[in-house]
DRENDO-1510 file (C-alpha; in Angstrom, 1 decimal, always signed):
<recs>
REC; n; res; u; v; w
REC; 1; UNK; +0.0; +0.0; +0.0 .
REC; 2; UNK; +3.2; +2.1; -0.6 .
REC; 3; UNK; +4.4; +2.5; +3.1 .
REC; 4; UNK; +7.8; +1.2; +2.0 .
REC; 5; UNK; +10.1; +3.0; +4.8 .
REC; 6; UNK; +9.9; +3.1; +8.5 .
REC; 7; UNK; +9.0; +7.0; +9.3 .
REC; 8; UNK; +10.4; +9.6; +11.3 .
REC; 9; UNK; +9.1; +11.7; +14.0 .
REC; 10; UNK; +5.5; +11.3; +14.9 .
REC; 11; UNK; +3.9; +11.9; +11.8 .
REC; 12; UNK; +3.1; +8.5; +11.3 .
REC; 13; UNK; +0.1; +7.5; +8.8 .
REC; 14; UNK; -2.7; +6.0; +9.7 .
REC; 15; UNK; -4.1; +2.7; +8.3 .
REC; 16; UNK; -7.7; +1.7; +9.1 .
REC; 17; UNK; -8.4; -2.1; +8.2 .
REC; 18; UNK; -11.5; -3.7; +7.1 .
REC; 19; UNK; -10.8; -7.2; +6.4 .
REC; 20; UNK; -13.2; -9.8; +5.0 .
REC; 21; UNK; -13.8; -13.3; +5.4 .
REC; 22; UNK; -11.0; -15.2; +7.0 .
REC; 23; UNK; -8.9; -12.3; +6.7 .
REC; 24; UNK; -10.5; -11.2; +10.0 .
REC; 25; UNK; -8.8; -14.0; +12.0 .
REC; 26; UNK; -5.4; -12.5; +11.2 .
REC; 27; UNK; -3.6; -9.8; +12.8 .
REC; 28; UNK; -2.8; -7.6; +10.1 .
REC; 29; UNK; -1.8; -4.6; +12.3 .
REC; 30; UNK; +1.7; -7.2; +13.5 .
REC; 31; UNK; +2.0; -8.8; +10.3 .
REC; 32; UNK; +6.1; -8.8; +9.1 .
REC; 33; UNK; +9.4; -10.1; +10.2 .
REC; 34; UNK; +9.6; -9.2; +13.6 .
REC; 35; UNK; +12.9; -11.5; +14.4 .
REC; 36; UNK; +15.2; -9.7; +11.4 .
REC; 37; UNK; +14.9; -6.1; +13.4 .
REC; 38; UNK; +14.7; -4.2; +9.6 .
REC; 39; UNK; +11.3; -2.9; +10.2 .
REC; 40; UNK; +9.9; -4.8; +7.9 .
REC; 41; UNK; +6.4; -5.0; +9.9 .
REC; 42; UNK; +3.2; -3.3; +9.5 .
REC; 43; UNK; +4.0; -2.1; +13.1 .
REC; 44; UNK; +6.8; -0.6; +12.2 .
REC; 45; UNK; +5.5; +1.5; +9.2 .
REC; 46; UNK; +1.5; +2.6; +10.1 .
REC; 47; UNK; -0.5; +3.2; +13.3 .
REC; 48; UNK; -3.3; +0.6; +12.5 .
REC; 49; UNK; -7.0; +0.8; +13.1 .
REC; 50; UNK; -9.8; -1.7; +12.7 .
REC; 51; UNK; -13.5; -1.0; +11.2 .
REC; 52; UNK; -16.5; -3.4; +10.1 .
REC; 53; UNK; -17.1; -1.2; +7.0 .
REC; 54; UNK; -16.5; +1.9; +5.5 .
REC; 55; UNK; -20.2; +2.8; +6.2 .
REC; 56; UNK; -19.6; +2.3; +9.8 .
REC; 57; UNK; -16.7; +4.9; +9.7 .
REC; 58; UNK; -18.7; +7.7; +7.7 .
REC; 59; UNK; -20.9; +7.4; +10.2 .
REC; 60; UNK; -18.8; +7.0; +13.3 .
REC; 61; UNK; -16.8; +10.5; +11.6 .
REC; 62; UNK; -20.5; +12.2; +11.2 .
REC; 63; UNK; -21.3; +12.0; +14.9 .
REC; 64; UNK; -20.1; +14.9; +17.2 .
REC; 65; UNK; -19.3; +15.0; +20.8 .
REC; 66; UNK; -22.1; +17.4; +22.5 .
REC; 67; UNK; -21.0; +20.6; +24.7 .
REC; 68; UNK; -22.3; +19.1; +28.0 .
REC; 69; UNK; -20.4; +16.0; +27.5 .
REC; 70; UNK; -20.3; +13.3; +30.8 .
REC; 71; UNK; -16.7; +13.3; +32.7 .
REC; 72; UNK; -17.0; +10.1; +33.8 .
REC; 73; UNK; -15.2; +7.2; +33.9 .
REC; 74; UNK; -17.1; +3.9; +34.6 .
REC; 75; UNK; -14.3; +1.2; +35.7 .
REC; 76; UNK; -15.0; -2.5; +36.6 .
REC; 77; UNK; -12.7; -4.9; +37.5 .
REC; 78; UNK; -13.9; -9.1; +37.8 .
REC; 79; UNK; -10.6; -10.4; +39.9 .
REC; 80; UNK; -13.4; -12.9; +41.0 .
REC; 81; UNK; -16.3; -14.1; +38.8 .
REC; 82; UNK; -18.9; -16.7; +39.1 .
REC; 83; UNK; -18.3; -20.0; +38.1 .
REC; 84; UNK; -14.9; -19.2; +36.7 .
REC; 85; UNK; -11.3; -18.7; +37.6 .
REC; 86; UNK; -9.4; -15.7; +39.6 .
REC; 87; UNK; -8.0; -12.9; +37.6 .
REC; 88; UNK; -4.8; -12.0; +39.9 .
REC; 89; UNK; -4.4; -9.0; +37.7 .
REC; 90; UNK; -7.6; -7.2; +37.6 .
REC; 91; UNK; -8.0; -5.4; +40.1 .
REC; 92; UNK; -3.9; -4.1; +39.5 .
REC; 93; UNK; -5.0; -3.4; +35.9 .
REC; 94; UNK; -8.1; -1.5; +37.5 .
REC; 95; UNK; -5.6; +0.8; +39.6 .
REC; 96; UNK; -3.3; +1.5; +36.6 .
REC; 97; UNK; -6.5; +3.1; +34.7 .
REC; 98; UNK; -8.1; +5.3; +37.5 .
REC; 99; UNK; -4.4; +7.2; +37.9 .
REC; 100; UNK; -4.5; +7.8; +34.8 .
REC; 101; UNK; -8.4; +8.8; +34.5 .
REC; 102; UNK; -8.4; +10.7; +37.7 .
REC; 103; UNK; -4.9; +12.4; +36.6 .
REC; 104; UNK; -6.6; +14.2; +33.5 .
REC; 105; UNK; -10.1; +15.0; +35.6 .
REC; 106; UNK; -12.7; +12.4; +34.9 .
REC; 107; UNK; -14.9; +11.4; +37.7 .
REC; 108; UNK; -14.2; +7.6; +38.6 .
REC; 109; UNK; -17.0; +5.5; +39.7 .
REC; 110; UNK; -17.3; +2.1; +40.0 .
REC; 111; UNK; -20.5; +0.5; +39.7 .
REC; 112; UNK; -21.9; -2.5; +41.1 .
REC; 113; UNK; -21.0; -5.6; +39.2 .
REC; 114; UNK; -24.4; -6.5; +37.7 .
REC; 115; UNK; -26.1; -6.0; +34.4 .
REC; 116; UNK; -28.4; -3.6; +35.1 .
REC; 117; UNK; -26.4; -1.3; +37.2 .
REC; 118; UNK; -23.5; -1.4; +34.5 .
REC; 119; UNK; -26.1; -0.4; +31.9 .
REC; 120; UNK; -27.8; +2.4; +33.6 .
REC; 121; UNK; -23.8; +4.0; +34.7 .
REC; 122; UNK; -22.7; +3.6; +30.8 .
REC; 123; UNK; -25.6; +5.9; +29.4 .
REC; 124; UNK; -23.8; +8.5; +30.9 .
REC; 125; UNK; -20.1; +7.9; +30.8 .
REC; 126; UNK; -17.0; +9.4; +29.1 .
REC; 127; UNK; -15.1; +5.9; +29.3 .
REC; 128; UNK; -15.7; +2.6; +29.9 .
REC; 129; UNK; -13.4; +0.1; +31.2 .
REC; 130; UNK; -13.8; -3.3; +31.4 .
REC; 131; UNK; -11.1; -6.0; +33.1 .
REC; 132; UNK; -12.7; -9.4; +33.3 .
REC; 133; UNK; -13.6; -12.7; +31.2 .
REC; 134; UNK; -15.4; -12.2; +28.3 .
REC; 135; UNK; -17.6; -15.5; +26.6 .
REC; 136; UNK; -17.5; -16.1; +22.8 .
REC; 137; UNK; -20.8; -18.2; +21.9 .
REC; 138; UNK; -19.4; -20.1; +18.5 .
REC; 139; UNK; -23.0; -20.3; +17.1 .
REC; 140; UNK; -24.7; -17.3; +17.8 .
REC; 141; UNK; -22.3; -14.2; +18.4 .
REC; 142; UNK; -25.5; -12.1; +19.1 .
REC; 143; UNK; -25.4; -14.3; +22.4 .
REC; 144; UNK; -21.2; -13.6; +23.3 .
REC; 145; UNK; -21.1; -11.6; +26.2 .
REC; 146; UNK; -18.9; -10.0; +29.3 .
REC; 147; UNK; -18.6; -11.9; +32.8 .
REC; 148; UNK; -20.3; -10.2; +35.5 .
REC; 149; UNK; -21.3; -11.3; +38.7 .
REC; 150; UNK; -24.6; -12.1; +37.5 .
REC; 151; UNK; -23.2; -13.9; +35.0 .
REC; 152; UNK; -25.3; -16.7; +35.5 .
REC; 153; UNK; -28.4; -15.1; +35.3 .
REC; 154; UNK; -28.3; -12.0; +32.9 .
REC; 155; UNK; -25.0; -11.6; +31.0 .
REC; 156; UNK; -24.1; -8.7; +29.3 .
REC; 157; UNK; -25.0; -10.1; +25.9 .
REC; 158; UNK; -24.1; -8.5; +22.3 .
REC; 159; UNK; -27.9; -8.8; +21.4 .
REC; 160; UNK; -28.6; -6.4; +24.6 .
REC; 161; UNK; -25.7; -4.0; +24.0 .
REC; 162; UNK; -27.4; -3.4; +20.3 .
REC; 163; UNK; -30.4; -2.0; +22.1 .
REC; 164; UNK; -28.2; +0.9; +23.8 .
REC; 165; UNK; -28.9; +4.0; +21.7 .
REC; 166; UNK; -25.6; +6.1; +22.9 .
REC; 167; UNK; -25.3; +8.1; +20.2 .
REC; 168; UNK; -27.2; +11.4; +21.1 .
REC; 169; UNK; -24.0; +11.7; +23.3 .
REC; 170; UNK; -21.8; +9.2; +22.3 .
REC; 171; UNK; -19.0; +8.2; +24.7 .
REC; 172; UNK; -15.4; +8.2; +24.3 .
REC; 173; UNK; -14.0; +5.2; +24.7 .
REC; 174; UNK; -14.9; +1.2; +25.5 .
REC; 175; UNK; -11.9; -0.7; +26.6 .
REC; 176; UNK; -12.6; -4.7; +26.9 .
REC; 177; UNK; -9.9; -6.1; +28.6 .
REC; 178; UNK; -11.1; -9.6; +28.2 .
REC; 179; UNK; -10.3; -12.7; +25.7 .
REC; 180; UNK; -11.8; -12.8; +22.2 .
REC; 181; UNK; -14.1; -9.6; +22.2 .
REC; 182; UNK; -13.3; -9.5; +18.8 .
REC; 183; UNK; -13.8; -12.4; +18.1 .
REC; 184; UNK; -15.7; -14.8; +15.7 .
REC; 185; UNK; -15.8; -18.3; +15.5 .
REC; 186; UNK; -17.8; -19.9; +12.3 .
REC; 187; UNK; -16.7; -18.9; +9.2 .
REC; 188; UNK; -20.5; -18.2; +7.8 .
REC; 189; UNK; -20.2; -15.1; +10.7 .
REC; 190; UNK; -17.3; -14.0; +9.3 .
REC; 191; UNK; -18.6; -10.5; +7.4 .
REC; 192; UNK; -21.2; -10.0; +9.3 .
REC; 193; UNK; -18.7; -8.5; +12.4 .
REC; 194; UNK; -20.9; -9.3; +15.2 .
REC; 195; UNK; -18.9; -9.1; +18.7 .
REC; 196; UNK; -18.8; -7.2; +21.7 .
REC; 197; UNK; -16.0; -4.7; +19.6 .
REC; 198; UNK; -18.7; -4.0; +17.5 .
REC; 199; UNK; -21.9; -3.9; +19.8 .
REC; 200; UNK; -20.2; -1.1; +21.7 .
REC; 201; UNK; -19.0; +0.9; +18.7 .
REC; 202; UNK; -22.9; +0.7; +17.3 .
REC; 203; UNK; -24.1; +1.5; +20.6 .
REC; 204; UNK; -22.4; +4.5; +20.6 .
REC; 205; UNK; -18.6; +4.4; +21.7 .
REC; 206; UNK; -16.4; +6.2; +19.2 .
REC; 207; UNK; -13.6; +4.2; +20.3 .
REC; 208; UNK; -13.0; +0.4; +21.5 .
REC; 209; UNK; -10.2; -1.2; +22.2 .
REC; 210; UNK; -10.4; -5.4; +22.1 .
REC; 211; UNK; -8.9; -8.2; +21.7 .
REC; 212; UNK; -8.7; -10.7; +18.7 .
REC; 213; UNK; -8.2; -14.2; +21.2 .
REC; 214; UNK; -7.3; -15.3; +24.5 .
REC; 215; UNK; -4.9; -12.5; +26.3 .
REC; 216; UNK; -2.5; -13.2; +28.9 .
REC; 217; UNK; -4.0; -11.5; +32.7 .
REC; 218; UNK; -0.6; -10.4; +33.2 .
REC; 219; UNK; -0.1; -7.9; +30.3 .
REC; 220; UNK; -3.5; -6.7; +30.2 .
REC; 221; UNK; -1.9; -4.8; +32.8 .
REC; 222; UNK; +1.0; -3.2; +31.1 .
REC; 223; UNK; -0.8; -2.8; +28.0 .
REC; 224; UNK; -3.6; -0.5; +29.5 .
REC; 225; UNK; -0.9; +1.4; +31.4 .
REC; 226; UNK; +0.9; +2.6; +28.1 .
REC; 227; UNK; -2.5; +3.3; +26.5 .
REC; 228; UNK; -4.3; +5.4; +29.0 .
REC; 229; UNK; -0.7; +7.0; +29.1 .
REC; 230; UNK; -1.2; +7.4; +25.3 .
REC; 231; UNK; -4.2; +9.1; +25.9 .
REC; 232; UNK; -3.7; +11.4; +28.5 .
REC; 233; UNK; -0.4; +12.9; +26.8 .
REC; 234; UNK; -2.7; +13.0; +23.4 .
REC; 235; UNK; -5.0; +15.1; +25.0 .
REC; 236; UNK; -7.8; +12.5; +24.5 .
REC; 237; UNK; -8.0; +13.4; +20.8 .
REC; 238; UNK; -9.0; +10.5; +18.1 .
REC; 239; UNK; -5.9; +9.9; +17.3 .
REC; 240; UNK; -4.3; +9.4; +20.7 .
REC; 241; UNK; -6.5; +6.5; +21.0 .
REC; 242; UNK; -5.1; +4.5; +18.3 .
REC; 243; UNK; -1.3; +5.8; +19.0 .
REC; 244; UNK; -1.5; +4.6; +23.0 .
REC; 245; UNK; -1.9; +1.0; +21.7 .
REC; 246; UNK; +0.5; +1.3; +18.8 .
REC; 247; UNK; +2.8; +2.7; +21.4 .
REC; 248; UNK; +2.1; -0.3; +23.7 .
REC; 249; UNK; +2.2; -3.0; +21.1 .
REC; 250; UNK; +6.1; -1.2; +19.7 .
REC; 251; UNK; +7.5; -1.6; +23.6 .
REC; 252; UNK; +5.8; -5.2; +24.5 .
REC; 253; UNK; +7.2; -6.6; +20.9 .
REC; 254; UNK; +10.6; -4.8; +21.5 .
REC; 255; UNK; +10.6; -6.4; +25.6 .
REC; 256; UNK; +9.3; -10.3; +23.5 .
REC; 257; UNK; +11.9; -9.4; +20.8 .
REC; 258; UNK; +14.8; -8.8; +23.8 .
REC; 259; UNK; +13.6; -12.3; +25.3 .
REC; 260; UNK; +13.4; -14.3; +22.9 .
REC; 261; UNK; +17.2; -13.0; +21.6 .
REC; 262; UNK; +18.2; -13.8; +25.2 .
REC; 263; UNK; +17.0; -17.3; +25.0 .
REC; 264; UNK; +18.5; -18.1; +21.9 .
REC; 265; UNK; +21.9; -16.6; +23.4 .
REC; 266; UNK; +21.3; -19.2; +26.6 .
REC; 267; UNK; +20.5; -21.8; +24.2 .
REC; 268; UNK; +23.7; -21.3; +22.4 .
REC; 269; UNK; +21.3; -20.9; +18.4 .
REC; 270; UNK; +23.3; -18.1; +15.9 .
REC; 271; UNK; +22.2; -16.1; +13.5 .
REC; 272; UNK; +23.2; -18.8; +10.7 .
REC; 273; UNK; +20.8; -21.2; +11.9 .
REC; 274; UNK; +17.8; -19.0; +12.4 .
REC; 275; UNK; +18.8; -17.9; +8.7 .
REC; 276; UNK; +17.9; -21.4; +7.4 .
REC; 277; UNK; +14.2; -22.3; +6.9 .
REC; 278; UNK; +13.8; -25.0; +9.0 .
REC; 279; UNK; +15.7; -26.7; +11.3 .
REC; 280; UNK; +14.9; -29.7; +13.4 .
REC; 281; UNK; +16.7; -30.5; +17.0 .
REC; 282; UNK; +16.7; -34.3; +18.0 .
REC; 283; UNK; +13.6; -35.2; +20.1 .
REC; 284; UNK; +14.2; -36.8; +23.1 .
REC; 285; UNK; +11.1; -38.0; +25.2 .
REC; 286; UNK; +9.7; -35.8; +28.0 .
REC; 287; UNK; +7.4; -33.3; +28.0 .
REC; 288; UNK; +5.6; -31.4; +31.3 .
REC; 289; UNK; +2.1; -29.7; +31.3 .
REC; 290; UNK; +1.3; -26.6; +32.6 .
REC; 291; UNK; -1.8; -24.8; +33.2 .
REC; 292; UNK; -1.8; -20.9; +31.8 .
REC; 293; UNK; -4.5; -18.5; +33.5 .
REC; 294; UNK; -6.8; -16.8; +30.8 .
REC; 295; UNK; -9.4; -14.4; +30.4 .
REC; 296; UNK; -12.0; -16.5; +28.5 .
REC; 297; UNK; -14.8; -18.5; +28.9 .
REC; 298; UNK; -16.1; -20.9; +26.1 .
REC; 299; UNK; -19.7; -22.5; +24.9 .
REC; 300; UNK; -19.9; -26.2; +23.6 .
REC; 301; UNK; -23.7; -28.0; +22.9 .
REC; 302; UNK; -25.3; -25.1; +24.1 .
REC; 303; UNK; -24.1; -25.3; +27.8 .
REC; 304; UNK; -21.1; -23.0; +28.6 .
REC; 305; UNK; -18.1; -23.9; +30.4 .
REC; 306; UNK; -15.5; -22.6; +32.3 .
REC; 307; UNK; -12.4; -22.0; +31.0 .
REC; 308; UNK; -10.6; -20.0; +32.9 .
REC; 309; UNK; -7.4; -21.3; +33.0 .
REC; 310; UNK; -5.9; -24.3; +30.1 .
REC; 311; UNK; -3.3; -26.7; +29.5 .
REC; 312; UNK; -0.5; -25.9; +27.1 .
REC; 313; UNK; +1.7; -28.6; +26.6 .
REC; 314; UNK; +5.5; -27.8; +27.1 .
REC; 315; UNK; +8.9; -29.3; +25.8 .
REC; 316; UNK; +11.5; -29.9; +28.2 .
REC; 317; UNK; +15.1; -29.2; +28.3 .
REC; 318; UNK; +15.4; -32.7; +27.1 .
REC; 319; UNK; +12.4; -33.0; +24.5 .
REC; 320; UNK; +12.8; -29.3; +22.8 .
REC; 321; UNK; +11.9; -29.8; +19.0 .
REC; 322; UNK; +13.2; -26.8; +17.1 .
REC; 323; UNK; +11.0; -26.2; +13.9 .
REC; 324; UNK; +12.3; -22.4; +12.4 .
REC; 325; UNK; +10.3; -21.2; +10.0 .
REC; 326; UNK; +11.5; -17.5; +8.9 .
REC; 327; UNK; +7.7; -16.6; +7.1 .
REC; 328; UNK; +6.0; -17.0; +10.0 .
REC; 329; UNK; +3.9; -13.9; +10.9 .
REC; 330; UNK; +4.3; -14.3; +14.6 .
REC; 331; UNK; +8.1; -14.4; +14.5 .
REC; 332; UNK; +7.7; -17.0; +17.4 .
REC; 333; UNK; +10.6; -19.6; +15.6 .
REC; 334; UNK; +12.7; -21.0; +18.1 .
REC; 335; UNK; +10.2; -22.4; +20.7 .
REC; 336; UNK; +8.2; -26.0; +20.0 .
REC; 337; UNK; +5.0; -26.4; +19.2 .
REC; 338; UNK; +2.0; -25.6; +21.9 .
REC; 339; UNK; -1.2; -27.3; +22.8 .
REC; 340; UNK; -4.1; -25.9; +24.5 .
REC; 341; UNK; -8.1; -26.4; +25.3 .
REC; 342; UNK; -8.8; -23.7; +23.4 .
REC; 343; UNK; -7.7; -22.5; +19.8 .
REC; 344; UNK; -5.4; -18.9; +20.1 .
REC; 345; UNK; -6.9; -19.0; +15.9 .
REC; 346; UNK; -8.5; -21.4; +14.2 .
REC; 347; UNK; -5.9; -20.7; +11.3 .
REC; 348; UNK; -3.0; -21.6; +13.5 .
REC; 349; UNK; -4.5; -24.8; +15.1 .
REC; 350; UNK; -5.7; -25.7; +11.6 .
REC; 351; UNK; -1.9; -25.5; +10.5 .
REC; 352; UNK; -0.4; -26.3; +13.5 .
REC; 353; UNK; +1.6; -22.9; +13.8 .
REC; 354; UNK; +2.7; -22.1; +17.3 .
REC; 355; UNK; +0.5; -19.4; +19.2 .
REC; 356; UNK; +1.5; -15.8; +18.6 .
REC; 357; UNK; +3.1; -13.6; +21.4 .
REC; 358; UNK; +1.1; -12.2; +23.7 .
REC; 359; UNK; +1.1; -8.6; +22.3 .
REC; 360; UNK; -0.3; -9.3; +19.4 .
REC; 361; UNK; -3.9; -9.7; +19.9 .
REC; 362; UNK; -4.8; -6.1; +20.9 .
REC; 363; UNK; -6.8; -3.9; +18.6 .
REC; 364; UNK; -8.5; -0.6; +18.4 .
REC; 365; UNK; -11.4; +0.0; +16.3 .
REC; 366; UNK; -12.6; +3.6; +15.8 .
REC; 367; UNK; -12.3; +6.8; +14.1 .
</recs>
């Protein structure tokens, strides 16, 4: 698209994407060859944006923010949840954002953790953040919704976030801290870009920041740190919106990038053997599973079931396969491959490609 060159300064363009079909399971905004350190990557050339169509963004661009705007910020953190496991990081993540909220004079209120209560507070809120599990229903993505504590009962659904009608003073900013919001399962779903992403953008929210598959509880936090950073120092323009997580993505794939060189230096791998295309280490037996906490939740037969933390299985010391493939998109070459309950992207498990890093799944859909 003629963004041949890395640019300088902070005028950096500005790419909205509006992939179709199974184009949509792919993180185009991290796509390139992260590993080589030329800048050959999409985040390395363009701040990227997301959008279901290019109606949706004439319209998002049409709509203007009223005088006698709301200053508030409606937080809610799920370190515990119904049914499901504890998010050790929530309630951290939850700290990180009213800092920054209360730091650039937005009232902060928390609401009680139900349905209704939530609904009634985000009629009249500035932002809205959200740190908690989030449910993708394969069959139905109307039905996908956000963990509260009355979870059980009457969850948040897509289908009930449709019927919000924000836009006579449409808030800021929606920020779904939670596993697959943007996510969709069944490839006869595919263009029709139903998720939570998109049942808080046509609700009202000019800006939301989601997640393409499961997201590691422990980032969340530093990601949302750099982001509402990004915001505040923006001056809570557009565009600072969709810089903060650009900014955030560029230092968590520069820290993965300065990890994974450090384990191929304790390894004892060189630059001529990540050069080949592939490469294959003896495999020895032995192998150990772990379980890896998550912020998801997933349906099967119509029943849903918790999900909250999955095995991954891991090579030893002794059993470490090395498969290096240099076109990879994630960049993830030297580690072996990674099994889990749940599918990162049904691409990847379809191909057997390892997991991308834990960066990557963050995305910002707005104007």
């Amino acid at each position: 698209i003629g963004f041949s060159e890395a640019p300088t300064g902070d005028n950096w363009p500005h790419v909205w994407w509006i992939p179709t079909g199974l184009l949509k399971q792919f993180p185009l905004h991290a796509a390139g060859y992260h590993r080589r350190k030329t800048k050959e990557t999409t985040l390395d050339r363009v701040v990227s944006s997301y959008a279901s169509s290019v109606k949706a963004m004439i319209q998002a661009r049409k709509r203007r923010i009223p005088t006698g705007e709301s200053s508030k910020a409606v937080l809610v953190a799920m370190e515990t949840t119904p049914t499901l496991s504890r998010l050790a990081f929530a309630n951290q993540e939850l700290e990180v954002v009213k800092d920054v909220c209360s730091s650039i004079g937005l009232e902060v209120v928390e609401p009680k953790r139900q349905k209704a209560a939530l609904i009634d507070q985000l009629r009249q809120c500035k932002f809205f953040h959200f740190a908690g599990h989030g449910c993708t229903d394969p069959q139905d993505p109307l039905r996908s919704y956000l963990c509260l504590e009355d979870v059980v009962t009457n969850p948040l659904r897509v289908g009930g976030l449709l019927d919000l009608n924000l836009k006579d003073q449409p808030p800021f900013l929606a920020y779904l801290s939670a596993c697959g919001t943007g996510r969709i399962q069944q490839e006869q779903f595919m263009d029709e870009s139903v998720h939570l992403i998109s049942a808080f953008q046509l609700a009202g929210f000019q800006h939301v920041i989601g997640t393409l598959w499961d997201v590691n509880d422990r980032i969340c936090v530093d990601i949302a740190k750099v982001v509402y950073e990004g915001i505040k120092d923006g001056q809570m323009t557009d565009q600072s919106v969709a810089w903060g997580l650009h900014e955030a993505s560029r230092r968590l794939r520069d820290k993965w990038l300065e990890k994974m060189d450090q384990e191929r230096h304790n390894r004892g791998v060189n630059d001529d053997i990540l050069n080949n295309l592939v490469i294959r280490a003896p495999v020895v037996h032995g192998v150990r599973w772990e379980r890896r906490r998550v912020r998801s939740r997933a349906m099967a037969k119509g029943m849903s079931i918790s999900l909250g933390t999955r095995w991954r299985r891991v090579a030893t010391k002794a059993s470490r396969s090395i498969r290096v493939n240099k076109n990879l998109i994630s960049g993830v070459e030297t580690r072996g491959q990674r099994w889990s309950r749940e599918a990162s992207l049904a691409i990847l498990l379809r191909h057997k490609v390892e997991p991308s890093p834990a960066w990557v799944p963050f995305i910002h859909y707005g104007i």
